[in-house]
C-alpha positions in Angstrom: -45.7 107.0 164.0 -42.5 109.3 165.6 -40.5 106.9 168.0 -41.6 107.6 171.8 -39.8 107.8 175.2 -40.5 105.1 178.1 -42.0 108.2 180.2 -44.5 109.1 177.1 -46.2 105.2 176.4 -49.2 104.0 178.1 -50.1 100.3 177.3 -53.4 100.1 178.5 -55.5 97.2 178.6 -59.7 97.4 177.8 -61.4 95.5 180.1 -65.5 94.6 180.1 -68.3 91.8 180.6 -69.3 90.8 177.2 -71.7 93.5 175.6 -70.2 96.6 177.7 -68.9 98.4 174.5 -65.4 97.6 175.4 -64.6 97.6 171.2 -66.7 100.1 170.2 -64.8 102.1 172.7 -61.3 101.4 171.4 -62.6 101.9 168.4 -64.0 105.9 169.0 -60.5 106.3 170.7 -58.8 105.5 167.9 -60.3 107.6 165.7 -60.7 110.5 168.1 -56.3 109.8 168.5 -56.6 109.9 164.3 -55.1 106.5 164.2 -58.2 105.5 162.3 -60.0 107.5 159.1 -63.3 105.8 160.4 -65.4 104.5 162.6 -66.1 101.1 162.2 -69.2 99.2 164.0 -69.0 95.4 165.5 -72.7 95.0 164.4 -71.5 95.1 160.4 -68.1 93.3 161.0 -66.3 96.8 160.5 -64.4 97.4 163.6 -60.6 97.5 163.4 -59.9 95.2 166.7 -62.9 92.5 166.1 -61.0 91.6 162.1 -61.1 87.8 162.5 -63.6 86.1 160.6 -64.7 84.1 163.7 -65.2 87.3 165.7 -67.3 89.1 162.5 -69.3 86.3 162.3 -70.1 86.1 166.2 -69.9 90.1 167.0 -67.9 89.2 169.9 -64.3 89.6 170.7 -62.0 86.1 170.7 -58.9 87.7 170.2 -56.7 90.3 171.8 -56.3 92.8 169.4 -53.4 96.2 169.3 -54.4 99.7 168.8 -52.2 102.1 168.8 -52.6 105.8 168.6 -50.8 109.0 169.3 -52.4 111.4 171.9 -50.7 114.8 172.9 -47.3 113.9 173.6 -48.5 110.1 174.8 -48.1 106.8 172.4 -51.6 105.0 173.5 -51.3 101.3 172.7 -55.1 99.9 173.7 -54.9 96.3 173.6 -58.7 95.5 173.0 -60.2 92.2 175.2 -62.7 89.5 175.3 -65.3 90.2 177.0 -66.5 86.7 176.9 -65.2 85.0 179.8 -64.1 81.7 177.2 -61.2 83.4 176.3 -59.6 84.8 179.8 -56.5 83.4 178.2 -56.4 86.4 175.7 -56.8 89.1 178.9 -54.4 87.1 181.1 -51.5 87.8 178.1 -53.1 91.5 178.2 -52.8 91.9 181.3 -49.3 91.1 181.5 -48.0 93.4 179.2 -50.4 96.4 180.4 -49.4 99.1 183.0 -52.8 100.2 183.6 -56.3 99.1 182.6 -59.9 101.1 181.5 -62.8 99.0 182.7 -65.9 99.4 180.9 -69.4 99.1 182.5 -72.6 99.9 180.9 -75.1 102.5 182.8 -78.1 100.3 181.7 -76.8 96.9 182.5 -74.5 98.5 185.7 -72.2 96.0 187.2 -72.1 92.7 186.2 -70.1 88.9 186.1 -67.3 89.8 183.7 -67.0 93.2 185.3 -66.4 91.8 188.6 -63.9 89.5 187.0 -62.0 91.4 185.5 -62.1 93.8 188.2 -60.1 90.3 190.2 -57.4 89.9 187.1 -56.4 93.8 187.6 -56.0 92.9 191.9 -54.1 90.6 190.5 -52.1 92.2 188.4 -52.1 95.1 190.9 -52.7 97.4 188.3 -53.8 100.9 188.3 -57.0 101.0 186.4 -59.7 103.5 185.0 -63.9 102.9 185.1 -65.2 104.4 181.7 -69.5 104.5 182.2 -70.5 103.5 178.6 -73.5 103.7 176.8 -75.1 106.6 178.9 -77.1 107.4 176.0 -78.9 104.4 176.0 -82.6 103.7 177.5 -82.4 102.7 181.6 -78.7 104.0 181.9 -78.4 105.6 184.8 -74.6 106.9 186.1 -75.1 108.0 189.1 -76.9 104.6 190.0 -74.2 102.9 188.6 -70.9 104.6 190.5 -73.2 103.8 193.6 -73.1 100.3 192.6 -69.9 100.7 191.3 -68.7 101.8 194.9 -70.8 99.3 196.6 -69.1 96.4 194.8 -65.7 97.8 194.5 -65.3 100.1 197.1 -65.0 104.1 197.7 -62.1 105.0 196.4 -63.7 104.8 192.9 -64.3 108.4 192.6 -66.0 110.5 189.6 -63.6 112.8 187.7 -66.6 113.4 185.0 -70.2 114.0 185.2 -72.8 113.3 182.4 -74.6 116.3 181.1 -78.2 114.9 180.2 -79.1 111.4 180.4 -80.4 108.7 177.6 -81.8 110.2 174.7 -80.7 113.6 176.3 -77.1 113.2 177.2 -75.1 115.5 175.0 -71.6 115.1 176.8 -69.5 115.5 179.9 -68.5 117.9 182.6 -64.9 117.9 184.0 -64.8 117.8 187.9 -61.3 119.2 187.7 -61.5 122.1 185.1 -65.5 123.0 185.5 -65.8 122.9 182.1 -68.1 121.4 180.3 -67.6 119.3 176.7 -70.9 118.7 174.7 -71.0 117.3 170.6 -68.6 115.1 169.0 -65.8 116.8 168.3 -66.5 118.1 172.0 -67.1 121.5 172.0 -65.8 123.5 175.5 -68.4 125.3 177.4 -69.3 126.5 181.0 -70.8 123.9 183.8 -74.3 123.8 183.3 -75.8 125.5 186.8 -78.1 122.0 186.9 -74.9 120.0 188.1 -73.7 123.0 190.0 -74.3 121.1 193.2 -73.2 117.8 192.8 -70.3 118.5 190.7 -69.1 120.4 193.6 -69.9 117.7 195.8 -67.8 115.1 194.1 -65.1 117.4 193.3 -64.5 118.1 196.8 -63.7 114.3 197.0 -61.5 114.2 194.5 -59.3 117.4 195.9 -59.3 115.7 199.2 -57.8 112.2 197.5 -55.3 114.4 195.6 -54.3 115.9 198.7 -53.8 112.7 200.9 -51.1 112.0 198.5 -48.8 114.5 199.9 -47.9 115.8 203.0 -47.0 119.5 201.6 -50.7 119.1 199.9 -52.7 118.2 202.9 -51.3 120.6 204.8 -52.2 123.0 202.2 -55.8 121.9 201.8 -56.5 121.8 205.8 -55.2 125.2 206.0 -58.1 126.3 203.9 -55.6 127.0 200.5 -57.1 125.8 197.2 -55.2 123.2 195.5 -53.9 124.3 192.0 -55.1 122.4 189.1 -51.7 121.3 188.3 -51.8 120.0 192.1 -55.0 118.2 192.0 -54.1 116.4 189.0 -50.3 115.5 190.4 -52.0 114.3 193.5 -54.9 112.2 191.5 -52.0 110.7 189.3 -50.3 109.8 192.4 -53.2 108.2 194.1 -54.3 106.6 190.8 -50.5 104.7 189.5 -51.1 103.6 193.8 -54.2 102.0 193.3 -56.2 104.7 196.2 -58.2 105.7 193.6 -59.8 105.1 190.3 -61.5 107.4 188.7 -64.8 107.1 187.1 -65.7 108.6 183.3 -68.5 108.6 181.8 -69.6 108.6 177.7 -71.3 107.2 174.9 -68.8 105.1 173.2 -71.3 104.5 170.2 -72.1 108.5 169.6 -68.0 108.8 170.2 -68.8 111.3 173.2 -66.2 111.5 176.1 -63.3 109.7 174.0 -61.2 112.9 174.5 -61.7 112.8 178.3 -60.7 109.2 178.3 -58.2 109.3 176.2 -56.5 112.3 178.7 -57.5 110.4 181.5 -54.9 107.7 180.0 -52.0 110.3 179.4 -52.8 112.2 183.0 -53.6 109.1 185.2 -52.4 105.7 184.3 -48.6 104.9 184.9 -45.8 105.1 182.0 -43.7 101.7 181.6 -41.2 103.5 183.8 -42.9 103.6 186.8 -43.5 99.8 186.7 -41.6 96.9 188.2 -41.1 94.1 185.5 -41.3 90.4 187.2 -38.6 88.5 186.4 -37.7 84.9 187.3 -34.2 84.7 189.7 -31.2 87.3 188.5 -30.4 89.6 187.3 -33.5 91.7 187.6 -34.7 94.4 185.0 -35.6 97.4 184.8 -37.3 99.5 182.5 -34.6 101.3 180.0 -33.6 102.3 176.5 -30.2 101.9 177.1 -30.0 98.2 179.5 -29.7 95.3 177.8 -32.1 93.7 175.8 -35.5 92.2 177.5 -38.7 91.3 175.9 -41.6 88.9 176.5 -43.7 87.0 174.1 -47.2 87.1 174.9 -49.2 85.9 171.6 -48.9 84.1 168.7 -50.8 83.4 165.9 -50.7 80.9 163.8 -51.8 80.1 160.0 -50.8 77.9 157.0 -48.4 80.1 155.6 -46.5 80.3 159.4 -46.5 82.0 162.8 -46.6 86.1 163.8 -45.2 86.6 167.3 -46.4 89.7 169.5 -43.6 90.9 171.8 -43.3 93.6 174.7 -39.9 95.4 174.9 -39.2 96.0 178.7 -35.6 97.0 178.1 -33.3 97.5 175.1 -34.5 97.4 172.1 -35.7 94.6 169.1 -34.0 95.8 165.9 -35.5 94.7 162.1 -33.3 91.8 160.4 -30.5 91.3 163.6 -30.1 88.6 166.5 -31.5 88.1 169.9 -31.3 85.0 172.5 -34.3 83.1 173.5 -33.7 82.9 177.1 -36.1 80.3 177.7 -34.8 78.1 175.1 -31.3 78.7 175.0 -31.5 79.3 171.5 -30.5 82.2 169.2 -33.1 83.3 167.1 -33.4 85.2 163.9 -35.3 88.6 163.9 -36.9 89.6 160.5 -39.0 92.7 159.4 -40.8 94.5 162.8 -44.0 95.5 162.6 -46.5 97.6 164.6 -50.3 96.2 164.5 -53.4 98.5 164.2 -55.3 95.3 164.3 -55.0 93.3 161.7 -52.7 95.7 159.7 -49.4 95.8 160.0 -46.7 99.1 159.3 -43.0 98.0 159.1 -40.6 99.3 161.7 -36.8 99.6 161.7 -36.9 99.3 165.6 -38.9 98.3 168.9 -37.7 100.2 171.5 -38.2 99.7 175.4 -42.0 100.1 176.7 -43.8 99.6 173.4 -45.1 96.4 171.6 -44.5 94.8 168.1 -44.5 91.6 166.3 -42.5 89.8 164.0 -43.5 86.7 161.6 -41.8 83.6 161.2 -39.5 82.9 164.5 -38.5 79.2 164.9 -37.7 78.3 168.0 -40.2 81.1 169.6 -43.3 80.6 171.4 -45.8 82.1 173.6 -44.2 83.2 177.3 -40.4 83.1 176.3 -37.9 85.8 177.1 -35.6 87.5 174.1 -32.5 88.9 175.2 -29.0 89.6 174.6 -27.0 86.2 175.0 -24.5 88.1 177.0 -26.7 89.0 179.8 -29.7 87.0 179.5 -32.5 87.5 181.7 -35.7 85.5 182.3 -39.3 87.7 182.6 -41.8 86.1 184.6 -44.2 84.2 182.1 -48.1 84.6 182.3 -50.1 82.5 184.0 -52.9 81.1 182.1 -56.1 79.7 183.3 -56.4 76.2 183.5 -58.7 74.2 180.9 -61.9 72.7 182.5 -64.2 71.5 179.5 -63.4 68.6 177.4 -64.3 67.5 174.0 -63.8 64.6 172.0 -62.8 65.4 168.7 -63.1 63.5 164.9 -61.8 64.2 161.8 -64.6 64.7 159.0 -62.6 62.2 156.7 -59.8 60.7 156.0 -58.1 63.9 154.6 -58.5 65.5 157.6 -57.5 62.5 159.9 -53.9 62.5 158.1 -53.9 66.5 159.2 -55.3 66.6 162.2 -52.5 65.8 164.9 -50.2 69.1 163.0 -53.3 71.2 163.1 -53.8 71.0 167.0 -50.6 71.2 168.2 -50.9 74.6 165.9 -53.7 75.3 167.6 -52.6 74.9 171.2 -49.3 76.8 170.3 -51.8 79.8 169.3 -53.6 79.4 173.0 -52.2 78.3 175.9 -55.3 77.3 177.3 -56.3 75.0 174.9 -54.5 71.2 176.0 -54.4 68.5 173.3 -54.4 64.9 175.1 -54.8 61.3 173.6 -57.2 59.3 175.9 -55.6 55.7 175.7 -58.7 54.3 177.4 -61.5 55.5 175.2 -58.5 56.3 172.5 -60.3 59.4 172.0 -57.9 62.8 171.1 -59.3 65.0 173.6 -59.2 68.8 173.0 -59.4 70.6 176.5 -60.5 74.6 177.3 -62.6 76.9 179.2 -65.4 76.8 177.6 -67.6 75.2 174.9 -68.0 78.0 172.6 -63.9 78.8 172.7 -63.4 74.8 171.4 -66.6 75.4 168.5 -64.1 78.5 167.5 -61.1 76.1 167.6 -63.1 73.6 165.4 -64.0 76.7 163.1 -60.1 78.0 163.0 -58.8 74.3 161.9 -61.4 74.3 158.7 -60.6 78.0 157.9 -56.8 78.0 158.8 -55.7 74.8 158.0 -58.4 72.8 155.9 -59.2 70.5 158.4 -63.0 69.3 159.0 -63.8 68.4 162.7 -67.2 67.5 164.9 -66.5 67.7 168.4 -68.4 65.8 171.2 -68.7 64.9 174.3 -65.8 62.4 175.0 -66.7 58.8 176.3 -66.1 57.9 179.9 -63.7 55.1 180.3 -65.5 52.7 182.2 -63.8 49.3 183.0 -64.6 45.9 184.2 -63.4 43.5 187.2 -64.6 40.6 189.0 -65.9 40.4 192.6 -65.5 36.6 193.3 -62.6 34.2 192.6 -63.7 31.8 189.6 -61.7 28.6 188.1 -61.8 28.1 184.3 -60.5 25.6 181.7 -60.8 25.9 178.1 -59.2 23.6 174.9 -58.6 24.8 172.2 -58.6 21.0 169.7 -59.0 21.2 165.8 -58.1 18.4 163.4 -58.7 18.5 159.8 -56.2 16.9 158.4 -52.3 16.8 159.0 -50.9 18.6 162.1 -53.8 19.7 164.1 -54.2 22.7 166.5 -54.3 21.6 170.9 -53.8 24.2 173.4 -55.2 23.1 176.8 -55.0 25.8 180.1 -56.9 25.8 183.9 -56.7 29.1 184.8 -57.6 30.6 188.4 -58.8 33.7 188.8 -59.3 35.9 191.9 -59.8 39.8 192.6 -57.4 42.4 193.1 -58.1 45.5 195.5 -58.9 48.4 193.5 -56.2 49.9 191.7 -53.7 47.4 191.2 -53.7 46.4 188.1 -53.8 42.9 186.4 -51.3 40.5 187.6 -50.8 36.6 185.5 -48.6 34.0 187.4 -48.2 30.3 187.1 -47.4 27.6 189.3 -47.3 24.6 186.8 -45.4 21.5 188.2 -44.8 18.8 186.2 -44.6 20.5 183.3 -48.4 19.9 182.3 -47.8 23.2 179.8 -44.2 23.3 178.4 -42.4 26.6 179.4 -42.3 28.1 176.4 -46.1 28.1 175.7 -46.4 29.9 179.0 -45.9 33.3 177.6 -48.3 32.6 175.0 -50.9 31.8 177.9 -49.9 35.3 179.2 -50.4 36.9 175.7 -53.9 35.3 175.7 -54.5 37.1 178.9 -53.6 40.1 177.9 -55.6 40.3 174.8 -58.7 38.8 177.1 -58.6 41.7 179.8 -58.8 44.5 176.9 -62.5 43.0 175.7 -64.6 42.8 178.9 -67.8 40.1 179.4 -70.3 42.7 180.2 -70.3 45.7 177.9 -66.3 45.3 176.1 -64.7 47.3 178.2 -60.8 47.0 179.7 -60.9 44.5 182.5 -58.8 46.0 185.8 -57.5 44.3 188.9 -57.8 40.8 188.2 -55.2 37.9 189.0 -54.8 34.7 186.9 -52.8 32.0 187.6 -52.4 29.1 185.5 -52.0 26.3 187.7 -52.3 23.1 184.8 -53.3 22.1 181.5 -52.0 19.7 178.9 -50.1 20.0 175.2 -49.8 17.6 172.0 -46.4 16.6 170.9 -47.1 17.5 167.5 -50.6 19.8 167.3 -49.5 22.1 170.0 -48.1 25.8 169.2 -48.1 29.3 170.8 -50.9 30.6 168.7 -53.1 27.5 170.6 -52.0 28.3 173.8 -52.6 31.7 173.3 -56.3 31.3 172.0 -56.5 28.8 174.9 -55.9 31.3 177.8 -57.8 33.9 175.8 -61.0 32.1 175.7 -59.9 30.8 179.6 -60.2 34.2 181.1 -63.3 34.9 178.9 -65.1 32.4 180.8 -63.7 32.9 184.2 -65.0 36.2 184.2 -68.4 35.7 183.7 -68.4 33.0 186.6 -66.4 35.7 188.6 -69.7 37.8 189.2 -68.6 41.0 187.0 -69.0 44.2 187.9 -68.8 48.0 185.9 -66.1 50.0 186.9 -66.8 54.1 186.4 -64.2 56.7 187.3 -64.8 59.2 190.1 -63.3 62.5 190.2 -62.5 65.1 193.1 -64.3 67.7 192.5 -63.7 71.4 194.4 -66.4 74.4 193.3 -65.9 78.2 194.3 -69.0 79.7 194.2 -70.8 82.9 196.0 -71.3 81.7 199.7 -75.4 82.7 198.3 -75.5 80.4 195.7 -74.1 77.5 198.5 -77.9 75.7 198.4 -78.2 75.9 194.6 -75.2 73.9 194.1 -75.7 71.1 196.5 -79.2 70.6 195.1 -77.6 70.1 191.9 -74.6 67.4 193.1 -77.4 66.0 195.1 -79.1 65.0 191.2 -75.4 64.1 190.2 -74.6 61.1 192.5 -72.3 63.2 194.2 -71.0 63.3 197.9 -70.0 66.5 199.5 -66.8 66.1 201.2 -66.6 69.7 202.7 -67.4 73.1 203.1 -64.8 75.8 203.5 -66.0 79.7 203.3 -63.9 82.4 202.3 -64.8 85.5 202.6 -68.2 85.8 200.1 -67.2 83.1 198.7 -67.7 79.0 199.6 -65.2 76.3 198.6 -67.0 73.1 198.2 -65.4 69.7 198.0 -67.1 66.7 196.9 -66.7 63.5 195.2 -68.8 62.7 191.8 -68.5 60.1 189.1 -66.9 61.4 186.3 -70.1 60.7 183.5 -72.0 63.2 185.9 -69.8 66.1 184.9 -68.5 66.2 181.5 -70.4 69.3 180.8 -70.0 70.5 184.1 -68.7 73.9 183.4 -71.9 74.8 181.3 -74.4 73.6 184.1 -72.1 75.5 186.8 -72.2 78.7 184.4 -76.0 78.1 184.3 -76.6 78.0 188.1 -73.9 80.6 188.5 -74.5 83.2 185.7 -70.8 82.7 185.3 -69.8 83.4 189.0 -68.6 80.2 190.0 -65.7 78.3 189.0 -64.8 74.6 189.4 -61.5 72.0 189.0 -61.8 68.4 188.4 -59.2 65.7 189.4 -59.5 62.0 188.8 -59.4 60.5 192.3 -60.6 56.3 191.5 -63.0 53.8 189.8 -66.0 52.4 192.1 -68.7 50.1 191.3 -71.4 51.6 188.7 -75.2 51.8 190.7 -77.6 48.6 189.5 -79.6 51.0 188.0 -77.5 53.0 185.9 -75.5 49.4 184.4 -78.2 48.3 182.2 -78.3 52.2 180.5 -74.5 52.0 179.9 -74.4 48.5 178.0 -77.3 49.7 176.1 -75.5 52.6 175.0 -72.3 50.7 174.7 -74.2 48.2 172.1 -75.7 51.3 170.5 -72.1 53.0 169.9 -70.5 49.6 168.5 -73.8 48.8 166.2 -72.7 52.7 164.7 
């Protein structure tokens, strides 16, 4: 593909609730822009954006994918989306690298979840954005119900530019609101409006002149003097008001039938802003802006990562990234070594000599690089603002098939996690679980696929253990001697140990206040060691024993059969029976807990804390929405995000943060040592 100017690249992000026809659209662009020979279909694993195995296997979208394409005089790079709100990390790195967005919204289906979401990410982002109504061909769509609900949810500005001619089974293409015209067939052949839409395409076009117009002075004045705008006008005003964010037009098409990809795909070129006509974020001085000729600036916003090693998308802001040369990792402070470039059409790659400002590439096998960091020249390095990624709320606990896989499986998370920033890898040293954190349950089942496939490692995930723990409630005094004698030197440790309860949270504490020296000084520590070992094995279900004092206060040695190793049983098997006469208690972690949900759905989830031992704290609204806090023991919630999902249909969101341990209920004790003795007898 020719090289292109900043003023003639659009990087436009696609944007949809799962099912929409976000990929089949990118992929009837693309072929309509000739980039592809074909069209491919997600239903047979054929589509040039959904290549990963994963993705084939599940006919949804996990990964951002490139597509490039050349339309007119315009480079179009469509970076494809999941629709499936797991993998928001994927349109957060999108969207940072995108001047403009297409939002896709199915007539049948109309407005839903993901297409209010991502509808958020692009206010956000405060990018200028597109609506594409897909799938009017199929049975129930209805586009004209759908812009109303469209502009219910979203507001009026969101304006038709196209009309469909026919609907369902009898749509055979679009009409232009701008030109009259009207494109039936695939290729589109030009015709006259059909007198049916006469009315309401006039209607609706009168809207649009009317936005155009607002956008300039010398305009308005010209369109309340009764002139009619040129067409050259209408569409300078609409581009205006569109790169603003005071309108967004509306198209409509059949993504599957490849109907109204040219109208889209001008729509891009006429409409959505260049990388010229955007601010880049940058973090402190010196600031950038978008040019061939300023010094280098770039931003890592992917990487994947395999056994043979790492490829590494970039976005040029300013400068340009040259094949086999030098740049600085700002972020790092580290030069790095530039291979071959490449441009991606999915999963294929062409070699480039050169990425020049505004467009995207890759390059394999950087060593210092990662996801988020800035190249630049070393001589005036600058920092871009990195993306913010959404937190991980779902945990699982995960174990290595066999031993193999145990020696590999610390290097093939961390690969993992340096793939997607959402994913968090944590050891638990309570449970001693490794812990592999996300959004979502289905994004860590594709993590668990990825390590077999990529890296040979066999996983089963499940729900981690909650780290309960163990104290006392009353103070207790205990004695224990440890005496053997079978010939030759025998074994005597002898201890009195006095116990008492800490308040919550502070710890374990051992002291001694021996006089006399009843237990020689240097077994002391050895009496400690004992305690130490005791308070990791509790009385009533072998958990970790927590804020408990002993004191050993006397006791008696043997000249000759005394040791360390005695003393040490001796004040092991002390605390051992101190706390069972210390009235023992469970222990269970309690988490803060705050839920943003619809201020409608308010009812449904206090029911639902009310079945989960929770307390409600506080309620906050905010505009629609309701901010609930609440406390909630943490064995309530480990799948939390699906039951919230559930409840929600995906419109609520929640964070969890560990706030303290309390007593476990009588009723729910005797269920955890049951399962406790299960676990061990596995």
């Amino acid at each position: 593909m020719k090289p292109y100017g900043l003023e003639n690249i659009r990087n436009v992000v696609l944007l949809s609730h799962a099912g929409a026809g976000k990929t089949t659209t990118a992929e009837a662009a693309m072929y309509t822009a000739g980039a592809i020979g074909r069209l491919g279909k997600v239903d047979d694993g054929s589509s040039t954006s959904d290549y990963d195995p994963d993705e084939v296997k599940r006919k949804i979208s996990i990964n951002l994918a490139l597509l490039p394409g050349p339309w007119r005089e315009v480079k179009v790079n469509l970076i494809d989306t999941p629709g499936y709100a797991d993998f928001a990390g994927e349109v957060k790195a999108a969207l940072r690298v995108g001047e403009g967005a297409i939002i896709v919204i199915c007539a049948a289906s109309g407005v839903e979840v993901g297409s209010e979401q991502v509808w958020g990410y692009c206010q956000e982002a405060d990018l200028p954005r597109l609506i594409l109504v897909n799938k009017v061909d199929r049975e129930n769509a209805d586009f004209f119900r759908t812009v109303t609900e469209i502009q219910s949810r979203f507001g009026a500005k969101c304006l038709p530019i196209q009309l469909p001619i026919g609907a369902q089974d009898n749509f055979q293409g679009v009409a232009d609101l701008l030109t009259r015209k009207s494109y039936t067939g695939s290729p589109p052949k030009e015709g006259e409006l059909p007198s049916s839409l006469e009315a309401q395409a006039g209607s609706f076009r009168e809207k649009l002149v009317e936005a155009a117009a607002e956008t300039d002075d010398r305009l308005i004045d010209k369109y309340l003097g009764g002139k009619e705008l040129s067409l050259e006008e209408i569409r300078a005003g609409l581009r205006q008001a569109t790169v603003s964010g005071s309108v967004i037009p509306i198209l409509a098409g059949s993504a599957l039938q490849n109907v109204g990809m040219n109208g889209l795909l001008d729509a891009v070129g006429d409409y959505l802003p260049s990388p010229k006509e955007r601010v880049v974020a940058t973090v402190g001085e010196p600031k950038v802006e978008s040019s061939q000729e300023g010094p280098l600036a770039a931003l890592v916003f992917k990487t994947t990562a395999d056994r043979i090693g790492k490829l590494t998308y970039f976005r040029v802001y300013s400068g340009a990234v040259d094949s086999n040369s030098q740049v600085w990792n700002a972020t790092r402070g580290s030069v790095e070594r530039i291979g071959q470039l490449f441009t991606l059409g999915g999963k294929n790659q062409e070699p480039v000599p050169q990425v020049p400002a505004g467009d995207i590439g890759a390059v394999a096998k950087l060593n210092v690089t990662a996801t988020g960091d800035t190249l630049s020249s070393q001589n005036k390095p600058v920092k871009i603002a990195p993306i913010q990624f959404p937190e991980p709320i779902f945990d699982g606990a995960v174990y290595p098939k066999t031993k193999a896989d145990l020696d590999k499986l610390g290097a093939s998370l961390a690969r993992l996690a340096e793939e997607d920033l959402t994913l968090k890898v944590r050891r638990d040293n309570d449970t001693g679980e490794t812990i592999l954190s996300g959004i979502g349950e289905t994004q860590l089942e594709v993590a668990a696929d990825k390590m077999m496939r990529k890296f040979g490692v066999g996983v089963k995930l499940e729900t981690p253990k909650v780290p309960y723990k163990e104290t006392i409630t009353a103070s207790a005094n205990a004695e224990y001697k440890h005496k053997k004698q079978s010939g030759g030197h025998g074994q005597y440790g002898h201890v009195l140990l006095a116990l008492e309860p800490l308040p919550r949270g502070n710890g374990n504490e051992f002291a001694e206040k021996i006089v006399g020296g009843a237990v020689p000084k240097n077994y002391i520590p050895a009496v400690e060691k004992g305690f130490n070992e005791a308070v990791q094995d509790g009385v009533l279900a072998h958990y970790p024993v927590v804020d408990v004092k002993a004191t050993l206060y006397d006791g008696s040695f043997h000249s000759v059969d005394s040791s360390e190793i005695c003393f040490k049983i001796a004040g092991s098997q002390a605390m051992k029976k101190g706390l069972s006469q210390g009235q023992p208690i469970l222990l269970e972690p309690v988490m803060n807990i705050t839920i943003t949900v619809p201020g409608d759905l308010t009812g449904d989830i206090i029911g639902d804390l009310n079945t989960k031992r929770a307390r409600v704290q506080g309620m906050n609204p905010e505009g629609d929405v309701n901010i609930i806090e609440a406390q909630v023991p943490l064995a309530e919630v480990l799948r939390y995000a699906i039951d919230l999902k559930s409840i929600t249909q995906g419109r609520g969101s929640h964070r969890l943060k560990f706030s303290h341990y309390e007593e476990v209920p009588a009723h729910i004790i005797q269920k955890v040592m049951a399962e406790r003795q299960a676990a061990e007898k596995e």
